[in-house]
N, C-alpha and C positions, 0 to 999 in steps of 0.2 A: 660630231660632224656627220657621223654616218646616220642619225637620226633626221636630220635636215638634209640628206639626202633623199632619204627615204619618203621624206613629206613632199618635196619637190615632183619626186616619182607618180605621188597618189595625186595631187595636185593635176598634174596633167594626163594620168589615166585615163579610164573609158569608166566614171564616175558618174551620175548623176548630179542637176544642178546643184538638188536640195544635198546630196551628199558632199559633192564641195565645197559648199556655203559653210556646212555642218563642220569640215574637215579643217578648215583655212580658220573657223571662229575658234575653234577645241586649240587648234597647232598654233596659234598665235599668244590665247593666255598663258598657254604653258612654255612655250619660249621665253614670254613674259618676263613671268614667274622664275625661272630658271639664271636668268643672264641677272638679275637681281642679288639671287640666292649666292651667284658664284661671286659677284661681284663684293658682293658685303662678307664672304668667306677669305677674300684674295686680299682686299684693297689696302688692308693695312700691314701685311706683309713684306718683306723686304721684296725690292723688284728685281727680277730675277728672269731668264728667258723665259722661264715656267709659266710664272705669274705675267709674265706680258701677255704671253698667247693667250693664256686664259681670261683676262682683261678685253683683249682684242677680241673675243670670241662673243662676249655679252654685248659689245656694242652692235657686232654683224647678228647678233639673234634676233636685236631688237630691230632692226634694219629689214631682214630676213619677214619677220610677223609684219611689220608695217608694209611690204609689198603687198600684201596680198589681203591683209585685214582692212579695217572698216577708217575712215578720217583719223579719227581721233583716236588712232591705234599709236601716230607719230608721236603723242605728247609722250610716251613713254621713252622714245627718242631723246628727246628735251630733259624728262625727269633725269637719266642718266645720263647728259651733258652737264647738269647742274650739281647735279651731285659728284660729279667728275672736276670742277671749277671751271668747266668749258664752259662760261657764263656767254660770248659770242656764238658760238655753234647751237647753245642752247635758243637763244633769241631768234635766228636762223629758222630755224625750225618752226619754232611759235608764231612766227609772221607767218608763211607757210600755211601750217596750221588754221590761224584764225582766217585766213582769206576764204580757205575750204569751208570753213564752218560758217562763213559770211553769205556762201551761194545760197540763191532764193529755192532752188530744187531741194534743196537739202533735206532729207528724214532725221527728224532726232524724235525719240520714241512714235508717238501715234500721229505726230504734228508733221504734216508736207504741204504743201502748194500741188495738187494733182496736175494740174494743168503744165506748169513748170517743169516738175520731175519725168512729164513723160515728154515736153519738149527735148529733154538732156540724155535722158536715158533709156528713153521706151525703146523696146526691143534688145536692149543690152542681154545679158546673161546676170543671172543674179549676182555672181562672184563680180560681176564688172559694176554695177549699180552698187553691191557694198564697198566698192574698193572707192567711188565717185560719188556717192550721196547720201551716204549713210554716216552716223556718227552716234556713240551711244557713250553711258555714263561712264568714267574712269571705273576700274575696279581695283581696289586694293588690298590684297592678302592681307590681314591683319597680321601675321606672323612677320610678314620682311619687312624688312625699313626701305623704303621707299625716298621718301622726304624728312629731314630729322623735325623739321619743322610743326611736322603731321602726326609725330610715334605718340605722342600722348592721346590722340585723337584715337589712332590705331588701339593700341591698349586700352581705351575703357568700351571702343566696341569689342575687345577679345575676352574682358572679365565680363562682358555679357552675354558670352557664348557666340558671337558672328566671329565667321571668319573672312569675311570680306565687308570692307567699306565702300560706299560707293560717291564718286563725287561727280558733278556735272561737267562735261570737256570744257565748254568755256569760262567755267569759273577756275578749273585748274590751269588753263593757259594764261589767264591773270594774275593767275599766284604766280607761278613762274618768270613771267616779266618781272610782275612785282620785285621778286627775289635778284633773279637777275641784274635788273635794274639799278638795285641799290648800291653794288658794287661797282659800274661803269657807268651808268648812267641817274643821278638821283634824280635830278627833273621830270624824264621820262618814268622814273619809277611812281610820281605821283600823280603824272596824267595816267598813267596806269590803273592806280590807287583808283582815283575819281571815277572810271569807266567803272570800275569792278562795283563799287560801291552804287552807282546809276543802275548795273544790270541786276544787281543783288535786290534793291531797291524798288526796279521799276517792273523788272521781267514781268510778262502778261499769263507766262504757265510754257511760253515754248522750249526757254532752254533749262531751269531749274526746277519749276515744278512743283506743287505742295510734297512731295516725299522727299525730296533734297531741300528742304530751306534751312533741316539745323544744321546741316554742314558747311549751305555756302554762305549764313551768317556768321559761323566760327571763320571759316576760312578768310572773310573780310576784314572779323577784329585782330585775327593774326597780322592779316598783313597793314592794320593800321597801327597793331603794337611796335613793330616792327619798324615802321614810319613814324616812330614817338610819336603817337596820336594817341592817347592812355582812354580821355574820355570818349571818344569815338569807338575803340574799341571794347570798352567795357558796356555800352547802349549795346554792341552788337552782338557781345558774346551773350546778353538780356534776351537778345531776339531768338538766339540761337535756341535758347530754354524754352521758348515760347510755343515753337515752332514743333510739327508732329518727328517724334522721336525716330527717326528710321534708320539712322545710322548707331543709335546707344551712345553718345558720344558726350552724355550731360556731365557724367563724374569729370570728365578732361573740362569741358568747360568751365565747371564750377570751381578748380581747382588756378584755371584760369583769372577767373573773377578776385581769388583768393589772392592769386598772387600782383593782382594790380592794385588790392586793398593792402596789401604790406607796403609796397612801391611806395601810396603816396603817404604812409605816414610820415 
């Protein structure tokens, strides 16, 4: 606590822009990271005042970093709803979410609309323009479990020495519906499906990108496994192999592949 107070402190100091920008990006993954770390240390423990507060503590970190971090700071919001079984709070979120990531100003890596971005934001403060038009790829510690869905994925970028995964925000707030969806909602979870699969498919370079296609090919056949779609997903996990290696994440694919070829004997 006293750590997040402390950032609150520098936060509103007599800082420079670039050093706030610098300050709110560094204080945001490591809160991240942090409220993750406690949570997969805690969660399966008996609950206990201890273990509440500590629980309650990773949801206000991740809360805490999304004020002040970049859009798609919130899906980490989401990820810890979901992993929580707060499948409605998570959803909440992700609507949310994708509306931000729908605006036409918006920066996602080198890709803006100039003219847009400086109708919305010109003159802002950097810290105010990342908090409103900014959005960058998820990043994932290969070390914490994040998503169980994902740990294989994690694990063969860690046996290849990365220690961070990275995935595109809108193709992770797909998966999350996705996920979500299946439990309350199944119909929605395949118009879901459909969209993820259209932007996987159709994207022109602004939100995935040639350096992310093996992961949001894997991530597509997951969630068409998922959606007992076997052949769908096995073309995709193909693609995923296909595609430039950026993430190291082929052993999990392949292994993928392997396990759809047991399936349908």
């Amino acid at each position: 606590m006293r750590y997040l107070q402390k950032v609150e402190q520098l936060v509103g100091s007599n800082l420079t822009e670039y050093q706030t920008v610098s300050l709110q990006r560094h204080a945001a993954t490591t809160f991240q990271c942090i409220a993750f770390i406690l949570h997969n240390k805690h969660a399966n423990r008996c609950v206990n005042k201890q273990v509440y507060i500590v629980l309650k503590m990773c949801i206000y970190m991740l809360k805490f970093a999304a004020s002040f971090g970049c859009i798609s700071d919130m899906l980490y919001i989401a990820v810890y709803y979901y992993k929580t079984l707060r499948y409605r709070e998570a959803l909440s979120v992700i609507e949310t979410t994708k509306i931000k990531l729908a605006q036409p100003f918006l920066i996602v890596r080198e890709n803006v609309d100039s003219e847009r971005y400086t109708e919305a934001v010109g003159g802002q403060s950097l810290s105010t323009k990342m908090r409103h038009a900014v959005a960058m790829d998820i990043r994932l510690n290969t070390e914490i479990c994040y998503i169980n869905e994902l740990m294989p994925e994690q694990q063969s970028s860690r046996k290849s020495l990365l220690n961070r995964m990275y995935i595109p925000s809108v193709i992770l707030s797909q998966m999350l519906e996705i996920l979500c969806c299946k439990y309350i909602d199944p119909l929605r979870a395949q118009r879901a499906l459909d969209e993820l699969q259209f932007l996987v498919r159709n994207d022109p370079g602004k939100f995935i990108g040639v350096s992310y296609g093996d992961i949001s090919w894997e991530i597509l056949g997951i969630c068409q496994q998922i959606l007992l779609k076997p052949r769908a997903a096995l073309y995709s996990y193909q693609q995923s192999l296909g595609q430039r290696l950026q993430n190291n994440i082929q052993s999990a694919t392949r292994q993928r592949i392997n396990d759809l070829a047991r399936l349908a004997q």
